[in-house]
C-alpha positions in Angstrom: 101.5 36.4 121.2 98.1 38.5 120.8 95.2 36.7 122.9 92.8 34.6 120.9 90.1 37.0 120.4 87.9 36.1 117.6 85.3 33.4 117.1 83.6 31.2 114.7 80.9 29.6 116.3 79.1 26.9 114.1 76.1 24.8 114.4 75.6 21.7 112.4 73.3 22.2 109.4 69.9 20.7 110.0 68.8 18.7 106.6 65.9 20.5 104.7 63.5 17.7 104.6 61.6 18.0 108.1 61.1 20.6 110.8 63.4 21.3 113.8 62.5 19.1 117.2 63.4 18.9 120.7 66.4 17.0 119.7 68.2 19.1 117.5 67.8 22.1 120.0 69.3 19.7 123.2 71.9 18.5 120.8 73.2 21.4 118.7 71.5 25.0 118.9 70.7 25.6 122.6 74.0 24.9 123.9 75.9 26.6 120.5 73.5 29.7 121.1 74.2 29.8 125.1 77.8 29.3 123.7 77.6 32.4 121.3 75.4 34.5 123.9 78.1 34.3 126.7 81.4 35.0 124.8 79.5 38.4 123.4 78.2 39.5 126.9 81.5 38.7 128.4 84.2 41.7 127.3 84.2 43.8 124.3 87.3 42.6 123.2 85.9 39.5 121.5 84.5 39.2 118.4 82.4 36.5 117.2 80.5 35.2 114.0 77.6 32.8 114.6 77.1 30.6 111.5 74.5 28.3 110.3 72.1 27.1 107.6 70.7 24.4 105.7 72.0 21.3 104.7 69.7 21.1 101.2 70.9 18.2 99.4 71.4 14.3 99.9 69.2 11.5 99.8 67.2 12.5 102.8 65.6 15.5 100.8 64.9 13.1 97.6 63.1 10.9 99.9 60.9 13.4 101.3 60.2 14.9 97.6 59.4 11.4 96.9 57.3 11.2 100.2 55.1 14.6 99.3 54.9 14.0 95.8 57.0 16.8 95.2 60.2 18.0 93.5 63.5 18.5 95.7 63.6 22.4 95.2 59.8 22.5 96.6 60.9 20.4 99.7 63.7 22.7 100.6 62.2 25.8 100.6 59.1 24.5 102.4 61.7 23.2 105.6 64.3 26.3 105.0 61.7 28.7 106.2 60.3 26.5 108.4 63.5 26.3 110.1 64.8 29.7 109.7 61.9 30.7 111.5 61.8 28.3 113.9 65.4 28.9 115.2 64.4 32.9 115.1 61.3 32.5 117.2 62.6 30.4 119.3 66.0 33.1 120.4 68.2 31.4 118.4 70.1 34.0 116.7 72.7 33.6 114.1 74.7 35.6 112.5 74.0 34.2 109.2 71.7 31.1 107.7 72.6 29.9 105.0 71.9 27.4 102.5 73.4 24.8 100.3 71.8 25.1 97.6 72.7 28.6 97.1 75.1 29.6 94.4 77.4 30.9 96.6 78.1 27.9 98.4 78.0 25.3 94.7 80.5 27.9 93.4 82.5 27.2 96.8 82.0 23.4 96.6 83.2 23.2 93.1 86.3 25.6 93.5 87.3 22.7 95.9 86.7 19.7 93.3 88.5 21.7 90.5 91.7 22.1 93.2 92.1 18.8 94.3 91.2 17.6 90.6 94.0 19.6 89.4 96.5 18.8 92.0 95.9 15.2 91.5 94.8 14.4 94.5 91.4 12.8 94.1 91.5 9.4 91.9 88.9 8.1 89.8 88.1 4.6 90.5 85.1 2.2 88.5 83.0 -0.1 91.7 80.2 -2.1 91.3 77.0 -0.7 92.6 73.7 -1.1 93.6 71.2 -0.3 91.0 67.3 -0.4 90.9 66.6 -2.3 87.2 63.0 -1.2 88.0 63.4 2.7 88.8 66.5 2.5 86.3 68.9 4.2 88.9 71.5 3.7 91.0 70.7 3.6 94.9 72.4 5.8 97.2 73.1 4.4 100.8 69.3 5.3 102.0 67.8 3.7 99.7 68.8 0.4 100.4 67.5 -1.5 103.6 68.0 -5.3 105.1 69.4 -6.6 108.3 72.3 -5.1 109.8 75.5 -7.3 109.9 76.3 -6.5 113.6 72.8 -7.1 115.3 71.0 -8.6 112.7 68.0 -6.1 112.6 66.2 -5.7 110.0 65.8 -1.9 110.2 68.7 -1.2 108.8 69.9 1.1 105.6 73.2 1.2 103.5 74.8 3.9 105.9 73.5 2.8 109.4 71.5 0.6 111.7 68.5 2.2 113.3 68.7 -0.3 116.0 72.4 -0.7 117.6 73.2 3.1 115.2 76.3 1.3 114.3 77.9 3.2 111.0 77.4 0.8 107.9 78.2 0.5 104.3 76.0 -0.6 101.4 78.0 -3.3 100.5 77.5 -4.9 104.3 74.2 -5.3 104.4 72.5 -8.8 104.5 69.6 -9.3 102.1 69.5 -5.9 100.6 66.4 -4.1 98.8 65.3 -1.0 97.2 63.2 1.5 99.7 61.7 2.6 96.4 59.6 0.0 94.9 60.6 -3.3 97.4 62.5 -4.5 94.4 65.9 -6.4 95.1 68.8 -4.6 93.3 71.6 -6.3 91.2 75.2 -4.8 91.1 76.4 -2.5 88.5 80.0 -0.7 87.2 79.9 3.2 88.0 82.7 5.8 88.1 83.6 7.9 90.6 85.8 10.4 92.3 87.7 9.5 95.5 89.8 11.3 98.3 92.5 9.0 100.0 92.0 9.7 103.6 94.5 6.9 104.1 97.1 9.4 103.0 95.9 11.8 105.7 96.2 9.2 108.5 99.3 10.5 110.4 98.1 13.9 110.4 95.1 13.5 112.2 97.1 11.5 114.8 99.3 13.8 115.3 96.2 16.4 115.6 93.4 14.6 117.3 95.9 12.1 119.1 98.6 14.1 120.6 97.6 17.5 120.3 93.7 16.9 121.2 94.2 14.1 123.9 93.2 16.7 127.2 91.1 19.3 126.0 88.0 17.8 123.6 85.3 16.1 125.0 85.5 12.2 126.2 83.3 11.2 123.3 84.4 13.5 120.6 88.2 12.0 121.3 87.0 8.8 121.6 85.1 8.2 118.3 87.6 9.7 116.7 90.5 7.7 118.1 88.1 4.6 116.8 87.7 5.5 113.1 91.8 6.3 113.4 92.6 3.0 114.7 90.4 1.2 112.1 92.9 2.8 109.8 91.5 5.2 107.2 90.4 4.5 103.7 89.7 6.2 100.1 86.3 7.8 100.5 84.4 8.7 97.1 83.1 12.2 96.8 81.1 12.4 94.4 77.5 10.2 93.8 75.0 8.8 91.2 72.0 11.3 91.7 70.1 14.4 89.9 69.9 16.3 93.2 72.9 17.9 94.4 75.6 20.1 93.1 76.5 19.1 89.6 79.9 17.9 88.4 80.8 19.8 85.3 80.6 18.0 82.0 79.7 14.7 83.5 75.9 14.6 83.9 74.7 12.7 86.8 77.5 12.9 88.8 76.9 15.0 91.8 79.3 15.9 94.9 78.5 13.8 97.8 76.7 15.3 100.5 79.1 14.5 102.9 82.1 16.5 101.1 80.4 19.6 100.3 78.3 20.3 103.5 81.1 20.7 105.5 82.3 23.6 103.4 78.9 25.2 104.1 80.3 26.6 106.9 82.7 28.6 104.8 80.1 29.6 102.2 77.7 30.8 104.8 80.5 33.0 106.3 81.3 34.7 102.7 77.9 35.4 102.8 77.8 37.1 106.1 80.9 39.0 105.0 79.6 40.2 101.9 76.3 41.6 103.7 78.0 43.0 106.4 81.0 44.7 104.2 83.3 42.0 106.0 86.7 40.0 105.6 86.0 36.8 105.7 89.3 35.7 105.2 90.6 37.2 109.1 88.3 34.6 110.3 88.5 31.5 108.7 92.5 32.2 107.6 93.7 33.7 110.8 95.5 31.1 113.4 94.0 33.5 116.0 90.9 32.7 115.4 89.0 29.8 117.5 86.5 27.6 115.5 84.1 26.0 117.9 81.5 23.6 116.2 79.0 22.1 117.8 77.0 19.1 116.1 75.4 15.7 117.1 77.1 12.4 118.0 76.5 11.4 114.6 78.3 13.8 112.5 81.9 13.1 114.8 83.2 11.2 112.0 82.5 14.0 109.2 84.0 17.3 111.6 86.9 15.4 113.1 87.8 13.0 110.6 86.8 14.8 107.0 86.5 18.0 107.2 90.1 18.5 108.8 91.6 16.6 106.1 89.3 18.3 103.0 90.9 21.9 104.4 94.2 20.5 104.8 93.9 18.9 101.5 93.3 22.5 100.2 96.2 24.1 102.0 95.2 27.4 101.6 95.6 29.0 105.2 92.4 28.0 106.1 92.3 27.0 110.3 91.5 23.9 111.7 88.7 23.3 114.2 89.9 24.4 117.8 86.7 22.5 119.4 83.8 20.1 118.4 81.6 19.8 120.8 79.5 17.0 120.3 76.2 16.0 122.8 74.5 12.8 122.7 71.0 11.9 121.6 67.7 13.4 123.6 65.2 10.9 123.3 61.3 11.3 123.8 59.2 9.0 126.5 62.8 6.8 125.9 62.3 6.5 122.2 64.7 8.0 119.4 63.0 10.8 117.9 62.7 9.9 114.2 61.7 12.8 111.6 61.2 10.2 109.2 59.1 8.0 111.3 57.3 11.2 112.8 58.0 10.3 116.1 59.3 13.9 118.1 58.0 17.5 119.7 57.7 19.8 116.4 59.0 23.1 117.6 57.0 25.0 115.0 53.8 23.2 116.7 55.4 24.1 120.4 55.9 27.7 119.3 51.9 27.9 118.3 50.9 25.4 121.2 53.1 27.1 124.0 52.6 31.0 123.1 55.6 33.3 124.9 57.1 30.7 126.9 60.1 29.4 124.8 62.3 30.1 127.8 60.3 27.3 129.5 61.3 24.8 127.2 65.1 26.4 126.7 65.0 25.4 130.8 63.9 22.2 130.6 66.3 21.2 127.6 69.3 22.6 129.3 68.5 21.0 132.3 68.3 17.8 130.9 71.0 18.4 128.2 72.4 14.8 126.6 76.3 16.3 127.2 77.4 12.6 127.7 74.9 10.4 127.6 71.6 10.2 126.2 68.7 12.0 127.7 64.9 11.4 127.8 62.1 14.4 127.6 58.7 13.6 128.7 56.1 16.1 129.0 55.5 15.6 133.1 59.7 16.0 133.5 58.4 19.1 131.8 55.6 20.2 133.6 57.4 19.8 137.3 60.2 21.5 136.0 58.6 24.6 135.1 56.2 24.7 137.8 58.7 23.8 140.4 61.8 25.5 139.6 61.3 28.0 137.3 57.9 29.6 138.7 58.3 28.4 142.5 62.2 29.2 142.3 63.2 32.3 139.9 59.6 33.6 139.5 59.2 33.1 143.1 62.0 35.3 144.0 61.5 38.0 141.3 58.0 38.4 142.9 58.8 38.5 146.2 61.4 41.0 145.2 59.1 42.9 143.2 56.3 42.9 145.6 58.4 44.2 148.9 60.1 46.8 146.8 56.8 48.5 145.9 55.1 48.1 149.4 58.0 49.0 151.5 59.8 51.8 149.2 57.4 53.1 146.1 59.2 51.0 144.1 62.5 52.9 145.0 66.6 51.3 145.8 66.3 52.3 148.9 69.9 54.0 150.5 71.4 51.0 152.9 72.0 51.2 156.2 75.0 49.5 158.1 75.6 46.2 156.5 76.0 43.5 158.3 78.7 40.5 157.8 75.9 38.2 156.2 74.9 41.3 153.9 79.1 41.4 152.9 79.6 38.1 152.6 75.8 38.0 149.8 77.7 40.8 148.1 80.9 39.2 147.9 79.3 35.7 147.2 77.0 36.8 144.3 80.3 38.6 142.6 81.5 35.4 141.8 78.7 34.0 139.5 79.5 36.0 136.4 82.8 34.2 136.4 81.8 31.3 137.3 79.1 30.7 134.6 81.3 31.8 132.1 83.6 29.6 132.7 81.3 26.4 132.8 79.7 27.9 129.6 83.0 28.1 128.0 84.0 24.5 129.2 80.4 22.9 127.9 79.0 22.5 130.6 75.8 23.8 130.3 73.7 22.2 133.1 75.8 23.0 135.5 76.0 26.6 134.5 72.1 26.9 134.7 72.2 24.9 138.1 74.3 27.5 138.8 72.4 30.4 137.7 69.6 28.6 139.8 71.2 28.8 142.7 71.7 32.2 142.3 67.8 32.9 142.7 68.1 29.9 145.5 70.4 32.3 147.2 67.9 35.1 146.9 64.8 33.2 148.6 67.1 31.9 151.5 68.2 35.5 152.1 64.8 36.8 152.2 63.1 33.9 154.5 66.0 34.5 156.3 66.0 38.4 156.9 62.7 38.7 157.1 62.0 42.5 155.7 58.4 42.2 156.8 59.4 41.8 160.6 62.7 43.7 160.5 61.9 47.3 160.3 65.2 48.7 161.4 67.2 46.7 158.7 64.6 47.0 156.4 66.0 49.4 153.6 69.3 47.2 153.7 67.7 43.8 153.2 65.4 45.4 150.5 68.8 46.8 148.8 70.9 43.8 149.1 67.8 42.1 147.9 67.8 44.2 144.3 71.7 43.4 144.1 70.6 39.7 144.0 67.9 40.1 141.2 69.9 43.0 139.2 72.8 40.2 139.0 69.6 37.5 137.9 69.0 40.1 135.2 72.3 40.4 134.2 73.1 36.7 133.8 69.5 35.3 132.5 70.2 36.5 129.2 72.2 33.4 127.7 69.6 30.7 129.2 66.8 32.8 129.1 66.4 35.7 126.6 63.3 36.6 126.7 62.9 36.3 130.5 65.9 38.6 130.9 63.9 41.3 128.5 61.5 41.0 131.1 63.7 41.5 134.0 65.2 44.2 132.4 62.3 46.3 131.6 60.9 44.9 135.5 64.4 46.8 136.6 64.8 49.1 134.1 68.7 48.2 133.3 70.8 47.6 130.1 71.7 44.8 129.1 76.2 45.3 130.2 79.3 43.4 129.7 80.0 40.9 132.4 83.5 41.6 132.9 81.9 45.8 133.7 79.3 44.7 136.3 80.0 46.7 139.0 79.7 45.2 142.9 76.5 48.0 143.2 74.2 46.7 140.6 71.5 48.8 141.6 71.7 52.3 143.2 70.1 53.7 145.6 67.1 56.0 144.2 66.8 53.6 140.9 63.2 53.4 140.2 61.7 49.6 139.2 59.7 49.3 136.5 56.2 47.6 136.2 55.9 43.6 137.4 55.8 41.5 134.6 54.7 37.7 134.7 57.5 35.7 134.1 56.4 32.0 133.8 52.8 30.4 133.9 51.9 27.5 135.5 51.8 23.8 133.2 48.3 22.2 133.8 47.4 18.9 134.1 44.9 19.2 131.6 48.1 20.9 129.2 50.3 17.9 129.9 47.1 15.3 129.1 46.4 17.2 125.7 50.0 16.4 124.5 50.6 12.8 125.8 46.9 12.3 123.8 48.7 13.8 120.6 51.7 11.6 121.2 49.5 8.4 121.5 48.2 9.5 118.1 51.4 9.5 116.3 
């Protein structure tokens, strides 16, 4: 059997009705773009699509419309650029980023409905509702609120409790009312569409249970094993709203959010095919192909449970999902960040605030990546974190480096001398870290893999404290050349942590960008010229850090 060599790497689409924060990156689109950076600097015998885009309809974007006094179309382009230019800015590069509310993707969404229609595998079924007599419409899960069943808050909505973030239906909730005008809502008959997941229920076991058990995460496996234990029930597709992707012939009647987003992540690919003069099919309907998906705790249920079942459902070759990946929650000063209650770091506002030093913030949200539990961010975690590991460890060394080079050989590899054993055993050590990263990267463990990268520059100031190049003339040219082995392999290696730092350490060293699996034991020759120093990283102030905790007590 042929290797698995191609990749689809998804990232879970962000809703359209609020900008991209600190959350989002930590939970999906850092570790998914580190992910999608590593596989393509590895060998050039994988091949990889990195897909995305925007999850445009739902209640969450009616809401908002209703919020801004605007119409649902308005709301979504506003956030879709917002987005797509936040994630650009930012080094988060996909290969496509799509949209839901693109034709491509309804045309997609509805090719689905019309199969499982016409196979007879969805069932109509008539349930009582509830329905807002004032605003004459029926109210989708977030537009209900009362007091949660399980902990009795009374912040809690028709799909989930803000408080103990326990999954809930409508029908479940204690004293409900209507988020739109306060207004308690009666119960009324409606039709709708439904998939029997029940009747899918011994093929996920098989699946998740047996054929999943060792190799996806603790907490992916585990939420999943929950809902399947629960036993699995009819789930209706299709909702009561003007804002979605229409059913034909039946006017008001809209696919549920839930059951079409998912196949965003086809529609997005046919999109990338089509631009690119691409197959899509060799991707998403060859069983050599690996999907990867990475998406927040929250969305386990609809990428382990749902989406497997909607594409076996199909049975039209498509594959199944090789890995989710699924982090926790980041929270901020050890509160949930909350678009809707405006509580989070905006990272349109960081990219304005915080010009050139994204990398800083890609550090300190990798380092403190919620992988399997919930994290906290606070802006003086953030501050000592730049300031004493990324400018007094990696800057440090590159301008120590940088510094000796140019005083003790123009700027010049010098030609080594005898090495020594401790000069070998550098070599030898420093071989092992492409490897080594990549195989934490490819494993999710992302911390570790920058701890590891860090250590590499750790490795670089012990060797130079150490050797002393300043007091040891005679060894001099072999320290300084061992010394640019260190930092060419830094170069090498930033790139999936720190993009645009590794531009900088390429054009400091005047190297390409290469393959990982090609990097030769000699980096660096002997006669390469360096480049011009380049500041990597700045200094946080106090008065910096002050500024923002000010604009977070103003939220």
């Amino acid at each position: 059997m042929k290797p698995l060599n191609k990749y689809i790497v998804t990232a879970a689409f962000p809703y359209s009705n609020g900008p991209i924060h600190i959350g989002h990156l930590a939970g999906v689109y850092v570790p998914a773009d580190i992910f999608v950076r590593c596989l393509k600097r590895k060998n050039n015998k994988i091949k990889v699509i990195f897909i995305c885009g925007a999850d445009e309809h739902g209640v969450p974007i009616t809401m908002q419309a209703k919020k801004e006094n605007k119409i649902p179309k308005e709301i979504v382009n506003k956030y879709y650029l917002m987005m797509k230019n936040c994630f650009h800015h930012f080094g988060i590069r996909f290969d496509n980023f799509s949209r839901t509310s693109a034709k491509i993707h309804h045309k997609l969404a509805i090719s689905f409905f019309k199969e499982f229609s016409n196979k007879n595998i969805l069932f109509e079924q008539v349930s009582e509702q509830y329905y807002d007599s004032v605003a004459q419409q029926f109210l989708p899960d977030r537009y209900l609120s009362g007091t949660c069943p399980l902990c009795k808050s009374s912040i809690a909505y028709g799909d989930q409790c803000e408080n103990c973030g326990s999954t809930l239906s409508s029908e479940e909730l204690i004293n409900p009312i209507s988020t739109i005008n306060g207004s308690i809502p009666i119960l009324k008959k409606t039709k709708h569409w439904y998939l029997p997941l029940n009747k899918y229920q011994k093929f996920l076991e098989k699946w998740i249970l047996k054929e999943h058990k060792n190799d996806w995460k603790v907490n992916v496996y585990g939420q999943a094993k929950s809902w399947l234990h629960q036993g699995l029930t009819p789930r209706a597709i299709t909702r009561d709203l003007n804002w979605g992707i229409p059913i034909p012939k039946y006017s008001g009647k809209v696919l549920y959010v839930w059951f079409e987003a998912v196949l965003g992540y086809i529609s997005s690919t046919i999109e990338w095919a089509q631009r690119n003069r691409q197959d899509w099919k060799s991707y998403w309907k060859d069983d050599k192909t690996k999907l990867i998906q990475f998406i927040g705790k929250d969305n386990i249920v609809f990428h382990c449970i749902i989406f497997p079942i909607i594409l076996k459902a199909y049975n039209k070759g498509y594959i199944l999902p090789y890995q989710v990946v699924a982090n926790e929650f980041m929270n901020l000063d050890k509160k949930k960040i909350s678009t809707s209650k405006g509580w989070g770091i905006w990272i349109h506002e960081y990219l304005k605030e915080f010009p050139n030093q994204q990398d800083t913030l890609r550090y300190v949200l990798i380092s403190k990546m919620p992988e399997n539990k919930d994290s906290n961010f606070n802006w003086k975690d953030f501050q000592t974190k730049n300031n004493m590991e990324l400018v007094a460890i990696l800057g440090n060394f590159v301008h120590r480096s940088i510094t000796l080079i140019q005083k003790y050989s123009n700027g010049i590899v010098p030609t080594p001398g005898c090495l020594s054993c401790f000069d070998k055993k550098i070599l030898k050590t420093i071989q092992q870290y492409p490897k080594n990263i990549s195989q934490l990267i490819e494993t999710f463990k992302f911390r570790d893999a920058l701890g590891c990268f860090m250590d590499l520059a750790r490795i670089g100031n012990k060797y130079l404290t150490k050797e002393a190049p300043w007091k040891n003339t005679k060894r001099l040219n072999s320290i300084l050349y061992i010394d640019m082995q260190i930092l060419g392999m830094l170069s090498q290696l930033s790139e999936p942590f720190l993009p645009y730092t590794s531009e900088k350490l390429f054009k400091i060293m005047r190297l390409k960008s290469c393959l990982w699996n090609q990097i030769q034991e000699e980096i660096v020759s002997p006669g390469h010229r360096l480049g011009k120093p380049l500041i990597l990283f700045q200094k946080i102030t106090n008065d910096c850090v002050k500024k923002q905790l000010k604009k977070l007590n103003n939220i």
